[in-house]
C-alpha positions in Angstrom: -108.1 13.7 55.2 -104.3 13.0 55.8 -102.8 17.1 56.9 -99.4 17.4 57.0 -98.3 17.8 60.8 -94.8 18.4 62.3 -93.4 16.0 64.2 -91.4 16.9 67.8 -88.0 16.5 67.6 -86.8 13.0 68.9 -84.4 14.7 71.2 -84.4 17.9 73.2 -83.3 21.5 71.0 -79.9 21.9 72.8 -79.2 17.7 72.4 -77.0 18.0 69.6 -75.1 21.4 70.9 -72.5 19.4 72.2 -72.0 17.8 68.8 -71.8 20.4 66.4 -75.6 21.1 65.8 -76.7 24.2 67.6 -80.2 24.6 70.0 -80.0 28.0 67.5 -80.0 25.9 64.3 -82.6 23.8 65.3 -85.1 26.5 66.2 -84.5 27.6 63.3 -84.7 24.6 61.0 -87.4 22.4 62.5 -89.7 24.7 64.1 -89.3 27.5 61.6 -88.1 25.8 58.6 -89.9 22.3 58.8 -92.7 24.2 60.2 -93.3 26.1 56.9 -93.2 23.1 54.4 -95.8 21.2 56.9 -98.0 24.6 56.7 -97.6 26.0 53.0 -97.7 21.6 52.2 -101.0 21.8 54.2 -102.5 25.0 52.0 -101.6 23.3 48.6 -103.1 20.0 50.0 -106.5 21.2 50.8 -109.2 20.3 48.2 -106.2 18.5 45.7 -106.2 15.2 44.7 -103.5 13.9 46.8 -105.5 14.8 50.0 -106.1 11.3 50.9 -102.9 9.9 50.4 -100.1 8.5 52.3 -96.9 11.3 52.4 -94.7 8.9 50.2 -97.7 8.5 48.2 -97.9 12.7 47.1 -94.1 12.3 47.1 -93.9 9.9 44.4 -97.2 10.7 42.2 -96.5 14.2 42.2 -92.6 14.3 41.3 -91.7 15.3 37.6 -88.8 13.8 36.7 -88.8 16.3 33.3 -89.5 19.5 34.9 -86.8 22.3 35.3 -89.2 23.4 38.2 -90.9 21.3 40.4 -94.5 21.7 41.6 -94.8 23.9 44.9 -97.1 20.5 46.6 -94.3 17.9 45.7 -91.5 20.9 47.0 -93.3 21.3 50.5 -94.3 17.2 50.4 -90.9 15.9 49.8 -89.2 18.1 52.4 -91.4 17.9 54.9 -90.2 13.7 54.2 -87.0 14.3 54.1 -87.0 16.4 57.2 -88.9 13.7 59.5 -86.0 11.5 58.5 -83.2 13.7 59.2 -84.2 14.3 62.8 -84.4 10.6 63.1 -81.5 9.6 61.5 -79.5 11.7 64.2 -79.1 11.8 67.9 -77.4 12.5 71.0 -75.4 9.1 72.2 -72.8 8.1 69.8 -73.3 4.3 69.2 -70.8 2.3 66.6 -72.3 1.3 63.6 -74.0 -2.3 63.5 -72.0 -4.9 62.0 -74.9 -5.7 59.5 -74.4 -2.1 58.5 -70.6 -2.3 58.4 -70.0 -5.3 56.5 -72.8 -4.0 53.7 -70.6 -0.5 53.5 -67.5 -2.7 53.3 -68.4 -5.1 50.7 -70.3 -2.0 48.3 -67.9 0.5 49.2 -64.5 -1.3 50.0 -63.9 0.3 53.4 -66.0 2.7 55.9 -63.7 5.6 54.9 -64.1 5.2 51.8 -68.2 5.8 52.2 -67.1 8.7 54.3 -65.2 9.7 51.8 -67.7 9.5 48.7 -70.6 11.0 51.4 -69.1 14.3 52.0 -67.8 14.7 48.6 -71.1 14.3 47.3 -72.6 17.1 49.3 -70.0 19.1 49.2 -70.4 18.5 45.1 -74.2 19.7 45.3 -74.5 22.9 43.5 -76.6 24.8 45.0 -79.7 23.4 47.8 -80.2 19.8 48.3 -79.3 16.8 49.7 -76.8 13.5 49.9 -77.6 10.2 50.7 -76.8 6.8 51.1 -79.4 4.5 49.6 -79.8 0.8 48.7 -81.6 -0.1 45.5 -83.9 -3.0 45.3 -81.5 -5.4 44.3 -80.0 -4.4 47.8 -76.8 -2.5 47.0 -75.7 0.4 48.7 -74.3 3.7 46.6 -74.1 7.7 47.6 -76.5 9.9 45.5 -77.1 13.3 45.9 -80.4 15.7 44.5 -81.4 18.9 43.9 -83.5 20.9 46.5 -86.3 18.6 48.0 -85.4 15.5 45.4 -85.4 12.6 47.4 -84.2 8.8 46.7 -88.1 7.9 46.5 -88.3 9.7 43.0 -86.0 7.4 42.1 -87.2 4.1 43.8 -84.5 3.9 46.0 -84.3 3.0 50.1 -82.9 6.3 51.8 -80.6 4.5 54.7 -79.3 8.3 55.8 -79.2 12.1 54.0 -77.7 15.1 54.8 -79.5 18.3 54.4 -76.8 20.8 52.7 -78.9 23.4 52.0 -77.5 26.9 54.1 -80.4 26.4 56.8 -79.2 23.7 57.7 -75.2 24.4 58.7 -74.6 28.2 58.2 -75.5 29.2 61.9 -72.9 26.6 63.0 -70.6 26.4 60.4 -71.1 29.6 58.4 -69.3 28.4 54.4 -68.3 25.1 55.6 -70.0 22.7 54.1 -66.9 20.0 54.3 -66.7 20.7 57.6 -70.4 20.4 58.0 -70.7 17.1 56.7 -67.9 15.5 58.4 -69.2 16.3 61.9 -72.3 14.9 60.6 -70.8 12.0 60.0 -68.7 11.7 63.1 -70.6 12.9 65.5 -74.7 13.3 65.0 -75.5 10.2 62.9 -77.5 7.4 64.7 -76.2 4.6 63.1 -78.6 1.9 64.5 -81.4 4.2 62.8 -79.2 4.1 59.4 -79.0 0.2 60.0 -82.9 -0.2 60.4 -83.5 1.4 57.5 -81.7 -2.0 55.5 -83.7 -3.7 53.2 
């Protein structure tokens, strides 16, 4: 049987404190916050159908794409997804984005800035809890989605190459109302852009 388990952080709690992400905030979010979708993902698990499956597996089979409410396995399922890719798709030593990387957000998006641009705007836009990404389709083009609560670009058969995590847990310790200013220190300072980059199709 395949249990949920919480991964360590790739980095130390205070790594990021120098670049706008708190040792408070991630107590909070990964050991507290993460920590509950692994254990309530773990309760709703036990004895279902889905216990045997891979994580993108119960993501995908259990998503609703009709419902006003989704189901509490796929809520705990897909966050507890998009969580282990958040900490991943951040870290402490600013490195320049790849040129494969580059030249893809350049020819889909017309300049870097531009993504930039569309990224934060599309978080900022997120009513309410959720995410923003930036995702390649399986014809390989790149675009900026964002989704409600734990919605994640595999509902939607979509590569996720980086997401932001907008609900309040995430930023409000750090940033209190600011989302904007939220999501452009994400992007200036936390992303791992070789870890966006390996994410390519």
């Amino acid at each position: 049987k395949m249990a949920f388990e919480l991964p360590d952080l790739p980095y130390a709690h205070d790594a990021l404190s120098n670049f706008g992400m708190s040792k408070e905030t991630l107590e909070y979010h990964h050991d507290l916050h993460h920590k509950a979708y692994v254990d309530n993902g773990n309760k709703l698990l036990a004895g279902s159908e889905h216990e045997d499956k891979k994580l993108e597996d119960i993501v995908r089979d259990t998503y609703q794409p009709q419902a006003l409410v989704q189901s509490g396995l796929f809520n705990n399922a897909s966050q507890h997804w998009n969580h282990i890719q958040f900490w991943e798709m951040m870290g402490p030593k600013s490195v320049g984005m790849p040129s494969e990387l580059e030249n893809k957000i350049v020819s889909d998006f017309g300049s870097v800035q531009d993504f930039k641009d569309k990224f934060c705007a599309s978080g900022v836009g997120q009513f309410g809890s959720g995410w923003c990404w930036l995702v390649q389709d399986k014809s390989g083009t790149l675009s900026v989605t964002k989704t409600e609560n734990g919605v994640n670009p595999i509902c939607h058969n979509q590569t996720a190459l980086l997401g932001c995590d907008v609900w309040e847990h995430s930023y409000y310790i750090d940033f209190r109302n600011k989302r904007p200013n939220y999501l452009t220190n994400f992007l200036e300072k936390l992303v791992n852009w070789e870890n966006v980059a390996s994410r390519m199709l």
